[in-house]
Backbone as CSV, one residue per row, in Angstrom:
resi,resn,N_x,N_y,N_z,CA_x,CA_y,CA_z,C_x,C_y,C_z
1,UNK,0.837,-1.181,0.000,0.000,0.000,0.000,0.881,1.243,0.000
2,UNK,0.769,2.720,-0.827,1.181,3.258,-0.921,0.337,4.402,0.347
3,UNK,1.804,5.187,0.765,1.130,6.455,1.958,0.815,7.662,1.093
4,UNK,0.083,8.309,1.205,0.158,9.155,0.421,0.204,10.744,1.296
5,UNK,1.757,11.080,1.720,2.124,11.928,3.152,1.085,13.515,2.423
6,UNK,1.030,14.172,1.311,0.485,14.964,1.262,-0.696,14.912,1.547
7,UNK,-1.644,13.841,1.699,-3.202,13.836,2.206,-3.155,13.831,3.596
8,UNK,-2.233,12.190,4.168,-2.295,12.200,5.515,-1.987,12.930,6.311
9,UNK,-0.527,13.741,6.486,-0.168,15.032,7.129,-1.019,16.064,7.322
10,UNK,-1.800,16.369,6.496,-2.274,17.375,7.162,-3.964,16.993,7.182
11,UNK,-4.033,16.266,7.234,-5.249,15.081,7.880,-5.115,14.717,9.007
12,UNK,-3.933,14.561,9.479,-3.774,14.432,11.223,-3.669,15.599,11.717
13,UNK,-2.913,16.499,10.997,-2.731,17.901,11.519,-4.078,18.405,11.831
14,UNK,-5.111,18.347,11.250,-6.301,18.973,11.311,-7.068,17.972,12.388
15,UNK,-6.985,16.811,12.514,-7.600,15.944,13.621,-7.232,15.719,14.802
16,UNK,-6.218,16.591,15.429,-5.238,16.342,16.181,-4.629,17.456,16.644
17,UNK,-4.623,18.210,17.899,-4.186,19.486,18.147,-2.566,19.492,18.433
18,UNK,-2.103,18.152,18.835,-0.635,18.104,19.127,-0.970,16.619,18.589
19,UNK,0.600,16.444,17.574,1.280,15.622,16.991,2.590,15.528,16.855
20,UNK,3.061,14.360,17.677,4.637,14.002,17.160,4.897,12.722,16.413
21,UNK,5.544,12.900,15.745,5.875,12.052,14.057,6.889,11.568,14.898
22,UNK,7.297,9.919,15.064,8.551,9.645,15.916,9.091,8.182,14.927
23,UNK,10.695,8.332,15.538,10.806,7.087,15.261,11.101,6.251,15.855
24,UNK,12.007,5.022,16.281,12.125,4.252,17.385,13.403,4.773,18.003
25,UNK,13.426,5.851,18.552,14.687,6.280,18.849,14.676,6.606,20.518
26,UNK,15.887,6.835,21.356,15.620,7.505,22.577,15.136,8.944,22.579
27,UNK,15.838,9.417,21.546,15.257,10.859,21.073,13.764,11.297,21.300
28,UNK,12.995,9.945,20.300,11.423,9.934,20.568,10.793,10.053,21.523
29,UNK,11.187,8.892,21.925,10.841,8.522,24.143,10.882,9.250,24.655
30,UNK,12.290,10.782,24.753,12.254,11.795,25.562,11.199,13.138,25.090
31,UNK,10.884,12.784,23.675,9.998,13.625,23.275,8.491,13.618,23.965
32,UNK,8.272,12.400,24.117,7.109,11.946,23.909,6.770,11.671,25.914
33,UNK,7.570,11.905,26.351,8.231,11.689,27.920,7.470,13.124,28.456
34,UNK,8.284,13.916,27.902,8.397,15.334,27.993,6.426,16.028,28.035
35,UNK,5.955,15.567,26.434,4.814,15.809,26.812,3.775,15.206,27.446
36,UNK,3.980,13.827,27.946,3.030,13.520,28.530,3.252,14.167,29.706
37,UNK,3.800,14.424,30.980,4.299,15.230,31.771,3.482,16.366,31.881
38,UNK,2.890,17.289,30.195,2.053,18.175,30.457,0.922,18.099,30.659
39,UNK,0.654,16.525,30.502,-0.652,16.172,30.681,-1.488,16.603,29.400
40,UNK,-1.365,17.030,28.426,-1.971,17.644,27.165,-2.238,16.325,26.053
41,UNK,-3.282,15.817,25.800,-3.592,14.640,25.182,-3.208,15.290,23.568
42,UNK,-1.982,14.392,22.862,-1.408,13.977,21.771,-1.534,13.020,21.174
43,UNK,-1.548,12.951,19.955,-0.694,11.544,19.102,0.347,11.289,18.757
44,UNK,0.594,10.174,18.855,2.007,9.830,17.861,1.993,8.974,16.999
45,UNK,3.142,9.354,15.752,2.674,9.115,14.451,3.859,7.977,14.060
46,UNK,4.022,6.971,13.798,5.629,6.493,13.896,5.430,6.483,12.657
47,UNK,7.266,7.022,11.869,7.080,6.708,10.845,8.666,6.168,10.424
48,UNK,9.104,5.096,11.133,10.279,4.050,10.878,9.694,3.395,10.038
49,UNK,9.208,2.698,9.931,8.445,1.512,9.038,8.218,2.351,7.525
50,UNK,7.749,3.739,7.610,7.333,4.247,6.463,7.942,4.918,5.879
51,UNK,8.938,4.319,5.340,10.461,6.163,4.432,9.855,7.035,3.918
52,UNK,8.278,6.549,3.106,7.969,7.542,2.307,7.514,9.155,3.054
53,UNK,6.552,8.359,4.090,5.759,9.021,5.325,6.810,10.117,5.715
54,UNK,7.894,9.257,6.354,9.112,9.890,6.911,9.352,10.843,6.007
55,UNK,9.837,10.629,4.973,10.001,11.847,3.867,9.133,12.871,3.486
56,UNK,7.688,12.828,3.603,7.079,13.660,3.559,6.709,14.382,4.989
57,UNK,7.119,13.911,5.996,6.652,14.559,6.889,8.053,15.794,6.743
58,UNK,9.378,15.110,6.675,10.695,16.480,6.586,10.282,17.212,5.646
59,UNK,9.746,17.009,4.420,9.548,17.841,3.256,8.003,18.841,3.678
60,UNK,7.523,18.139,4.511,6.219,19.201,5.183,6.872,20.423,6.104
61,UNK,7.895,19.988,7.396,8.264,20.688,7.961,9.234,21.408,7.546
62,UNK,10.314,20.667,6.651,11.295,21.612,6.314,12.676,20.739,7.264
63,UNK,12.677,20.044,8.242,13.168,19.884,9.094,13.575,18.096,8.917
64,UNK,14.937,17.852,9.061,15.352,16.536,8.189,14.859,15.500,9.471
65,UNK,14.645,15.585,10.653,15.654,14.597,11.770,14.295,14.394,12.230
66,UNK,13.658,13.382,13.330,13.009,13.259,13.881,13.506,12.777,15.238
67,UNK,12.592,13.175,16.624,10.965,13.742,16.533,10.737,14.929,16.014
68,UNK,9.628,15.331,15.519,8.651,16.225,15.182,7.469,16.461,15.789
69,UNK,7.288,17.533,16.267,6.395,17.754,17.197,5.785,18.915,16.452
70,UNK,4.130,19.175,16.476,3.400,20.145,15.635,1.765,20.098,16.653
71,UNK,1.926,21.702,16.903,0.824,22.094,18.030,0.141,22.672,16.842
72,UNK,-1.337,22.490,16.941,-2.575,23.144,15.853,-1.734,23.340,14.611
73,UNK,-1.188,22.362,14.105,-0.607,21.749,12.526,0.587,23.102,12.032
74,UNK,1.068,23.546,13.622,2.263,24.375,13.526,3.034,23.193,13.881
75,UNK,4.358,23.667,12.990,5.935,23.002,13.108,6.064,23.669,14.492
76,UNK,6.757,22.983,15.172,7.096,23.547,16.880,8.533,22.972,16.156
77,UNK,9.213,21.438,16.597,10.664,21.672,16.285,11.111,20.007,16.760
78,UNK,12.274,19.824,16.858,12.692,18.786,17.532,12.648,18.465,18.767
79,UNK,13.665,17.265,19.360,13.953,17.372,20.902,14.470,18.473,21.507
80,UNK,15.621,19.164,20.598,15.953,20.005,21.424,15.180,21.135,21.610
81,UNK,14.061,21.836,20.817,13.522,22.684,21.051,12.378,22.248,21.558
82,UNK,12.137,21.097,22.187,11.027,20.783,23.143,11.294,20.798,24.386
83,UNK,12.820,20.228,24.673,13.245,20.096,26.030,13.687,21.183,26.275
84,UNK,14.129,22.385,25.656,14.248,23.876,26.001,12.813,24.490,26.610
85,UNK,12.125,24.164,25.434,10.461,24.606,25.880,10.262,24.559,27.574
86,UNK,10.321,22.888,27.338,10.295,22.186,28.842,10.936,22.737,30.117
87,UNK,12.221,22.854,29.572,12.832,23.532,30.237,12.548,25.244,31.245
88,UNK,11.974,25.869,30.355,11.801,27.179,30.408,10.354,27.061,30.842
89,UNK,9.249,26.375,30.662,7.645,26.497,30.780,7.451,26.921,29.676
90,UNK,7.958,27.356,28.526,6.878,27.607,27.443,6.284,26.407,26.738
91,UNK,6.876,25.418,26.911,6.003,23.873,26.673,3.969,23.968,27.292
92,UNK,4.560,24.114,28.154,3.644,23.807,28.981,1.904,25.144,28.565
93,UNK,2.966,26.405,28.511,2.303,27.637,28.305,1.608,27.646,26.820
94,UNK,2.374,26.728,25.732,2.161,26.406,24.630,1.009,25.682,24.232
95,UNK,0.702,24.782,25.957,-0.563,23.628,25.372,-1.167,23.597,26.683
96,UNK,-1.378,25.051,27.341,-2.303,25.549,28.417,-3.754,24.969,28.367
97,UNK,-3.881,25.448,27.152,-5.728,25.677,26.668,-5.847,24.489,25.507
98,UNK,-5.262,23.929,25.301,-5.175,22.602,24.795,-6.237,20.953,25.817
99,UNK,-6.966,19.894,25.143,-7.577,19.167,26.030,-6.753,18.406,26.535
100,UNK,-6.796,17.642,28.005,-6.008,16.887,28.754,-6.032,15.672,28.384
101,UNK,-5.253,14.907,28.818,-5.162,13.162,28.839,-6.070,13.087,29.675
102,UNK,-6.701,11.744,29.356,-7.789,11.490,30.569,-6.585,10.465,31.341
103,UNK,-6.579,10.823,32.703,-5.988,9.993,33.570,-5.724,8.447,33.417
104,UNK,-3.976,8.098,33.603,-3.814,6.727,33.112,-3.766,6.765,31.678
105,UNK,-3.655,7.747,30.585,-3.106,7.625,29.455,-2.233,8.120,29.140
C-alpha cells in the first residue's frame, strides 16, 4: 500500500491538536516523555516503518531529523527545542488551553 504523506499530514494535523511524528529512537521517548508530563492529550505518528511518510513529513516541515512535534498543525521543532520549551515552561504555556489526557493515558 502506498502512503500518500500529502493527504495524511495534514489530515492528522487537522484531527489532532498536538502531533509528534517519531521514530524508534531515545530521542522519541524523551519527546514523547516530555509531553506527557504536560498532561496535554497527543498523538504519535511512527514513521520508521514508512520512508515515504518519513520523507514527507521532513519535506512538510522543512526539518530533516526526527521527533517532530506540531501544536494546531504548527511546526514547533525537535527534541531540542522541546526540552528547552520544557525547560523554560513555554512547553507547557504552549498547550495551556489545549484538552487533557484522561488519567492513566
Amino acid at each position: 500500500m502506498t502512503i500518500d504523506g500529502d493527504t495524511m499530514i495534514p489530515c492528522q494535523l487537522r484531527e489532532n491538536d498536538v502531533v509528534l511524528y517519531v521514530t524508534g529512537t531515545l530521542e522519541c521517548a524523551r519527546a514523547a516523555a516530555l509531553l506527557r508530563e504536560t498532561g496535554v492529550r497527543f498523538v504519535t505518528v511512527g514513521v520508521e516503518t514508512e520512508p515515504a511518510l518519513a520523507q514527507s513529513v521532513a519535506e512538510y516541515s522543512g526539518w530533516p531529523t526526527f521527533p517532530q512535534l506540531f501544536v494546531q498543525a504548527q511546526f514547533i521543532g525537535g527534541l531540542q527545542y522541546v526540552e528547552e520549551m520544557a525547560r523554560t515552561g513555554a512547553l507547557q504555556h504552549l498547550l495551556r488551553d489545549l484538552p487533557r489526557s484522561l488519567p492513566g493515558n
